[in-house]
TORDOLUM-98442 format. One line per 5 residues: number of its first residue (from 1); their letters; for each residue y negated, z negated, x of N, C-alpha, C. Coordinates in nm, 3 decimals, padded with zeros to 5 digits. Example, Ala and Ser with C-alpha at 12.3 -4.5 7.8 and 13.67 -1.06 7.14 Angstrom:
BEGIN
1	AS	00.569:-00.780:01.319:00.450:-00.780:01.230:00.330:-00.780:01.320 | 00.225:-00.708:01.285:00.106:-00.714:01.367:-00.003:-00.787:01.290 $
//
This chain:
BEGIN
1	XXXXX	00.831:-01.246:-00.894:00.696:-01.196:-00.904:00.689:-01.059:-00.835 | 00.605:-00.931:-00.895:00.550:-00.820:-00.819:00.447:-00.833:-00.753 | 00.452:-00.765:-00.657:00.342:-00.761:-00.556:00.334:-00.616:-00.515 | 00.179:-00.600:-00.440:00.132:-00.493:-00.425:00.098:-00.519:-00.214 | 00.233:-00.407:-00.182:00.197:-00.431:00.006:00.221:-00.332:00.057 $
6	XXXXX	00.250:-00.319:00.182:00.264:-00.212:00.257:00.419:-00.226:00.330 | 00.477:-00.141:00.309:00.580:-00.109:00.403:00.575:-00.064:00.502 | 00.617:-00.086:00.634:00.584:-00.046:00.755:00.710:00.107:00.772 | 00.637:00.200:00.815:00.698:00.307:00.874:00.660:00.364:01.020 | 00.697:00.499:01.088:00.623:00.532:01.200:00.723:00.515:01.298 $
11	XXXXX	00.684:00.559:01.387:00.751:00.555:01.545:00.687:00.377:01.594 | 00.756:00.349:01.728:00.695:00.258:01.781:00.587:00.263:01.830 | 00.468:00.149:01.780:00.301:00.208:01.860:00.266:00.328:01.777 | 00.305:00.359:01.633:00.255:00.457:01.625:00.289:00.398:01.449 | 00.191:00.331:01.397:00.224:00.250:01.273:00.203:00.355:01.169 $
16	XXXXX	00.254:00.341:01.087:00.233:00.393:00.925:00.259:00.330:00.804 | 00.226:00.324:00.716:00.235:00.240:00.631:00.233:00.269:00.461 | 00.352:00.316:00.378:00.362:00.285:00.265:00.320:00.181:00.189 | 00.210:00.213:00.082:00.183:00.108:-00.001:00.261:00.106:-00.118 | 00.333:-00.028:-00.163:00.466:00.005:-00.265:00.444:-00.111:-00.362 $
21	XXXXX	00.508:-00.069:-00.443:00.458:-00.213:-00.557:00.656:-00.262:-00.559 | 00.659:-00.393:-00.550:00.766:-00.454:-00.462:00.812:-00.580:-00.524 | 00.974:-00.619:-00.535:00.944:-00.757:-00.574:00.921:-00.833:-00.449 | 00.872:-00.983:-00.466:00.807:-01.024:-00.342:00.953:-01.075:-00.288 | 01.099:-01.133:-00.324:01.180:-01.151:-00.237:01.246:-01.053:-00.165 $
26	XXXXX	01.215:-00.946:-00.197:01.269:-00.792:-00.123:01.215:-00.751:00.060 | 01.310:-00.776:00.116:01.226:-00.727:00.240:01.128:-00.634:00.275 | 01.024:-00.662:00.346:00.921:-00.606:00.372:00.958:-00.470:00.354 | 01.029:-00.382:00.411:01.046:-00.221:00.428:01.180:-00.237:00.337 | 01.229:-00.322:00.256:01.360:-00.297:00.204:01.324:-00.251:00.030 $
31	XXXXX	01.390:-00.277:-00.014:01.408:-00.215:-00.211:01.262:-00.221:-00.249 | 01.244:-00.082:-00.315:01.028:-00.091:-00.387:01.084:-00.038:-00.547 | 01.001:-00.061:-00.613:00.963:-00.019:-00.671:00.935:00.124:-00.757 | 00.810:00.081:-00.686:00.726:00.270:-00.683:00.643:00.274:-00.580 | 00.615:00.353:-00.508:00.529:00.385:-00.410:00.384:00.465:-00.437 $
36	XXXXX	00.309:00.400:-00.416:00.174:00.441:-00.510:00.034:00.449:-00.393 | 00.102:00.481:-00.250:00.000:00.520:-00.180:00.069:00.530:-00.028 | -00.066:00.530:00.105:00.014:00.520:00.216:-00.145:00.467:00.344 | -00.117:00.443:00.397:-00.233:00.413:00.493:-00.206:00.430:00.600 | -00.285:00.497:00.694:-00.279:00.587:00.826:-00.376:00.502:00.905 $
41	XXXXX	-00.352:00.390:00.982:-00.443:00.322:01.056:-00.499:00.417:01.174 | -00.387:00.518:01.203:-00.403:00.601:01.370:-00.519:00.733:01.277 | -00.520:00.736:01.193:-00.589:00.854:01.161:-00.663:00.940:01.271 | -00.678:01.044:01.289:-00.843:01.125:01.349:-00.840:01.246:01.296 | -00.978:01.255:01.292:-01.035:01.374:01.296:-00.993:01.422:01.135 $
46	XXXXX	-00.971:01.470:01.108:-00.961:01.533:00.930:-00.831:01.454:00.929 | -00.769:01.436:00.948:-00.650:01.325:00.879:-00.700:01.239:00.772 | -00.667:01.242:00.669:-00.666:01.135:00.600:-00.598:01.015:00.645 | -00.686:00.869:00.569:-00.614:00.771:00.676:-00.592:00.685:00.538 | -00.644:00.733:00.426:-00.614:00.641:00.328:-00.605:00.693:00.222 $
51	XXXXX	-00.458:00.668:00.079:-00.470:00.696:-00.009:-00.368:00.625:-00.110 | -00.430:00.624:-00.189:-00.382:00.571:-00.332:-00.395:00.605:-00.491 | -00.289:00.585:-00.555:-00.296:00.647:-00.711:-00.438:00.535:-00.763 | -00.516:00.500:-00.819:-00.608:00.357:-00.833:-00.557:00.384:-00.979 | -00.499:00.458:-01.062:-00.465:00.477:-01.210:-00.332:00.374:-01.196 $
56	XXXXX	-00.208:00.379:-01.106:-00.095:00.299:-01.140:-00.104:00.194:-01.048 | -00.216:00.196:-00.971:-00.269:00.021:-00.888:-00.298:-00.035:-01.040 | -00.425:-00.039:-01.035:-00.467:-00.089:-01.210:-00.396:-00.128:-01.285 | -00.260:00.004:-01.329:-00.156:-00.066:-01.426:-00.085:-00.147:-01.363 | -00.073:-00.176:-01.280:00.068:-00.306:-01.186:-00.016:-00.400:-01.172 $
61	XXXXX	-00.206:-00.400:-01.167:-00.268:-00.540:-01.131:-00.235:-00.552:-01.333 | -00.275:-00.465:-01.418:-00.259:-00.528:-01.530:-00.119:-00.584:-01.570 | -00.022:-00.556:-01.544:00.083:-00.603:-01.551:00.124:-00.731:-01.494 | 00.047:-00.761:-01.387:00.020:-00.893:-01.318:00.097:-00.928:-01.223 | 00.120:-00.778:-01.146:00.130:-00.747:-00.980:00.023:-00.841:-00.880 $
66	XXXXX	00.029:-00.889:-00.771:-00.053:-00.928:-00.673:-00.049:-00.845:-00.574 | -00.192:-00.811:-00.519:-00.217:-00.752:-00.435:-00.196:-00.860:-00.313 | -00.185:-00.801:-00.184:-00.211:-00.881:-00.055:-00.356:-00.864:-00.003 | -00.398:-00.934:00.035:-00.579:-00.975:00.092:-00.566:-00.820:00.144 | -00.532:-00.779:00.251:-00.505:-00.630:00.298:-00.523:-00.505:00.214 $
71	XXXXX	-00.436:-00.527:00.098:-00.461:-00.375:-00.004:-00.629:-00.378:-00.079 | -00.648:-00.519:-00.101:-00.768:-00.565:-00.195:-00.902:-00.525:-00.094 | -00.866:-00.536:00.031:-00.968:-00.526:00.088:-00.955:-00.352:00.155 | -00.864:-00.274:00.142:-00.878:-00.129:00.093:-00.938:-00.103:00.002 | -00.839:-00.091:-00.148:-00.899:-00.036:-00.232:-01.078:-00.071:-00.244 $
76	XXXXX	-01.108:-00.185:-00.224:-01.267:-00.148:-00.245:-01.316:-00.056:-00.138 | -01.284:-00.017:-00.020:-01.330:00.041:00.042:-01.330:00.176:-00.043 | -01.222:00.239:-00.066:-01.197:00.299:-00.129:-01.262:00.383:-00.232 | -01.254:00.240:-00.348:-01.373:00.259:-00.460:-01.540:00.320:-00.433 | -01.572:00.276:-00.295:-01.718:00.271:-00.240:-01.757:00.468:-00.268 $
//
């Protein structure tokens, strides 16, 4: 099965996070896909802290990718 998560990147204490469309037995930060965004939890100030293609999310949910509760509850932010 594909899935839609985040890969962890960054220094220690200092998180970053690739959003990758993934098979789900592939280790968390190991073999993707495609990489179709990234999320900046530390963001400030004009940093962007969130972004994503929502054109090749869409095609991987139509393809019948799963998102994790986490991305789903981005992208609507997102959408807003």
């Amino acid at each position: 099965m594909v899935v839609i998560r985040m890969a962890r990147g960054g220094a220690k204490k200092r998180p970053f996070y690739q959003i990758v469309v993934a098979d789900k037995r592939a280790p968390r930060d190991g073999r993707h896909i495609q990489k179709i965004g990234f999320f900046n939890p530390l963001a400030r100030g004009q940093e962007e802290s969130f972004r994503i293609d929502l054109d090749s999310y869409n095609a991987w949910i139509a393809k019948g990718a799963k998102p994790t509760d986490r991305i789903v509850q981005l992208v609507k932010q997102a959408q807003k």
